[in-house]
C-alpha positions as CSV (number, residue, x, y, z in Angstrom):
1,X,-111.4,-25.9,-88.4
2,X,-112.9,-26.4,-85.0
3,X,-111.3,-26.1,-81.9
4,X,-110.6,-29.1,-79.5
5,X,-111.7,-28.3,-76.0
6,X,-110.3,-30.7,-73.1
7,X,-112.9,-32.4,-71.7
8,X,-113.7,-31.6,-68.2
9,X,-112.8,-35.2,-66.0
10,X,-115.9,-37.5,-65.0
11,X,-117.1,-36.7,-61.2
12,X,-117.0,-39.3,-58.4
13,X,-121.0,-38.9,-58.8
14,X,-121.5,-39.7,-62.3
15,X,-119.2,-42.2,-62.4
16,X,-120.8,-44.4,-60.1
17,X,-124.4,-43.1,-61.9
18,X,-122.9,-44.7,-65.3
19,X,-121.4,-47.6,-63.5
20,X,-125.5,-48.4,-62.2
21,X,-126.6,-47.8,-65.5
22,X,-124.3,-50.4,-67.0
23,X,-124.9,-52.7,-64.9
24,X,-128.7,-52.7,-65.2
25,X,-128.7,-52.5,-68.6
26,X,-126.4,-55.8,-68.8
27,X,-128.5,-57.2,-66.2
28,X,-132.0,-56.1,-67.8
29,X,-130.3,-57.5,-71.2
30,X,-129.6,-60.9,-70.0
31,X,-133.2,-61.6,-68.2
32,X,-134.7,-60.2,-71.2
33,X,-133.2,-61.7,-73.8
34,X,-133.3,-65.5,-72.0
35,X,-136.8,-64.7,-70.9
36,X,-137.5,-64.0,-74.5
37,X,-136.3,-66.6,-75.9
38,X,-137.7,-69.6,-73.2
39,X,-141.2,-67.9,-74.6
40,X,-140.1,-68.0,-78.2
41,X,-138.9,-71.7,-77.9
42,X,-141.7,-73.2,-75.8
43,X,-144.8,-70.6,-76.8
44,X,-144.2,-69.3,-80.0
45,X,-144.1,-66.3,-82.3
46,X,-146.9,-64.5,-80.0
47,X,-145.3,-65.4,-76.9
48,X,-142.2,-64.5,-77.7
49,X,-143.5,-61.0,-79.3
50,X,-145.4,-60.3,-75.8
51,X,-142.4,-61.4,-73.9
52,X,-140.2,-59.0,-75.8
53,X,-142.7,-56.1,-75.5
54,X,-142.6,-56.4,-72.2
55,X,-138.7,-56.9,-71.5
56,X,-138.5,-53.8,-73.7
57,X,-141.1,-51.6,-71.6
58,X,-138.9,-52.3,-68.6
59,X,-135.3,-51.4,-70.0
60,X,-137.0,-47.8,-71.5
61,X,-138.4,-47.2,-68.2
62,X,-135.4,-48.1,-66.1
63,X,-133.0,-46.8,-69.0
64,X,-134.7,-43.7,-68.7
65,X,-134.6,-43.1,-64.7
66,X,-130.7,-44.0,-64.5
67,X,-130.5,-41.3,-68.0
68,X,-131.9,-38.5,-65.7
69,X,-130.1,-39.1,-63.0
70,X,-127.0,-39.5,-64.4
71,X,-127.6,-35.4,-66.3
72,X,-128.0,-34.4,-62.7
73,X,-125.6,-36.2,-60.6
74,X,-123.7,-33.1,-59.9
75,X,-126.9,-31.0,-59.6
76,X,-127.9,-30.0,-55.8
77,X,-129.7,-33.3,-54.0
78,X,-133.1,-30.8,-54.6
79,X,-132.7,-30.2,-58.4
80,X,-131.6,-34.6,-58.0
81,X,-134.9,-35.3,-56.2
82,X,-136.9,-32.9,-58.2
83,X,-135.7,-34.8,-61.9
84,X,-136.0,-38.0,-60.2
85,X,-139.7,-37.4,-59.3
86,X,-140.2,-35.3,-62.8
87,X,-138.9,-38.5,-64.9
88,X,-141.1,-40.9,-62.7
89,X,-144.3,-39.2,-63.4
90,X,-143.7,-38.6,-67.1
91,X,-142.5,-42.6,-67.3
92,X,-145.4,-43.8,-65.7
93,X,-148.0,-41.5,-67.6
94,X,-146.3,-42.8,-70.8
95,X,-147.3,-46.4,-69.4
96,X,-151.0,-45.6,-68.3
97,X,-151.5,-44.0,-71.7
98,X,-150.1,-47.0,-73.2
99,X,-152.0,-49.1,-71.4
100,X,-155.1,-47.1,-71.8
101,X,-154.6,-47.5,-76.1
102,X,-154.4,-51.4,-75.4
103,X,-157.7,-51.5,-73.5
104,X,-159.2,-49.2,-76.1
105,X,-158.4,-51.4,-78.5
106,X,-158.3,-54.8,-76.9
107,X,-159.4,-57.0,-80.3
108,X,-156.7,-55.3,-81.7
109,X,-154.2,-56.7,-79.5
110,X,-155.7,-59.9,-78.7
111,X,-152.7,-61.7,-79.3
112,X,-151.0,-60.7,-76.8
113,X,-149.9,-63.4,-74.4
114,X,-150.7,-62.2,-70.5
115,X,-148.7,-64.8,-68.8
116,X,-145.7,-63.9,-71.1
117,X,-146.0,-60.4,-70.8
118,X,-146.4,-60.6,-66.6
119,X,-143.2,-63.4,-66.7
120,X,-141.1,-61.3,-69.0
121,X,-141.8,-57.8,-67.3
122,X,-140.8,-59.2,-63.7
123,X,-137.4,-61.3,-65.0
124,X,-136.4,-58.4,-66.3
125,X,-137.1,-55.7,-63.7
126,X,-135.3,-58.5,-60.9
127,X,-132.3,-58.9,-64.0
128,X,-131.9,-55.4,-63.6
129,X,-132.3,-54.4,-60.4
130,X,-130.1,-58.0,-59.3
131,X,-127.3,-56.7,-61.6
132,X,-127.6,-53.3,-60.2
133,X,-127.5,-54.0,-56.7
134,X,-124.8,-56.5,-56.9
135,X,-122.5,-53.4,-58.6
136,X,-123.8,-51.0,-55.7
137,X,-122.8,-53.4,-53.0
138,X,-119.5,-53.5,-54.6
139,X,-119.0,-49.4,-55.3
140,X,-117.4,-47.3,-52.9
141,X,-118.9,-44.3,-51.8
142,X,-115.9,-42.3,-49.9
143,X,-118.1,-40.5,-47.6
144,X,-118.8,-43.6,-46.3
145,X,-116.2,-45.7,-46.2
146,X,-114.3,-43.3,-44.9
């Protein structure tokens, strides 16, 4: 039989890291999902395909930042800034490949609607970041408000 360990309590720092993460994920969730479905409704199947490619795009790339930082929130601020700047240029090589595989192959992915795909990408980054910001201004930060 294994033995229970007691779990160590959460830190001040990744406490408010997971608190940020929630938030944008709800956030992202909501603008995606609404922007999704106004594209569904009024432009159809492909529209509403594109929009949710692109709503999806944005949550793994912001998912993945808050992810990282919340592994390290305890870390020194260099080993912080260091997996911050790590994740970033691995996230937005994965993009640039991705985008490079759609321009290769551009008849393959001619359905793809460009208006829905811009419209959907920036309701969801400001659903996000909106959401986020809104918990940030609301979070207290000790060494601060003391």
């Amino acid at each position: 039989m294994r033995e229970v360990r007691e779990r160590r309590p959460i830190s001040e720092n990744t406490r408010r890291a997971q608190q940020l993460l929630v938030a944008g994920l709800v956030g992202g969730h909501m603008a995606g999902l609404t922007v999704v479905g106004l594209f569904l409704a009024l432009g159809g199947t492909n529209a509403g395909a594109t929009a949710a490619i692109g709503a999806a795009v944005v949550l793994a790339f912001y998912t993945i930042a808050l992810g990282v930082q919340l592994a390290v929130a305890d870390a020194a601020p260099k080993v912080v800034l260091f997996a911050w700047f790590a994740s970033y240029v691995t996230r937005v090589s994965i993009l640039g490949l991705g985008l490079a595989a759609v321009l290769a192959n551009a008849e393959r992915w001619a359905w793809l609607d460009p208006v829905a795909l811009f419209v959907s990408t920036i309701v969801t980054v400001m659903g996000w970041l909106g959401l986020e910001l809104w918990r940030f201004s609301r979070m207290r930060v000790l060494v601060y408000d003391e």
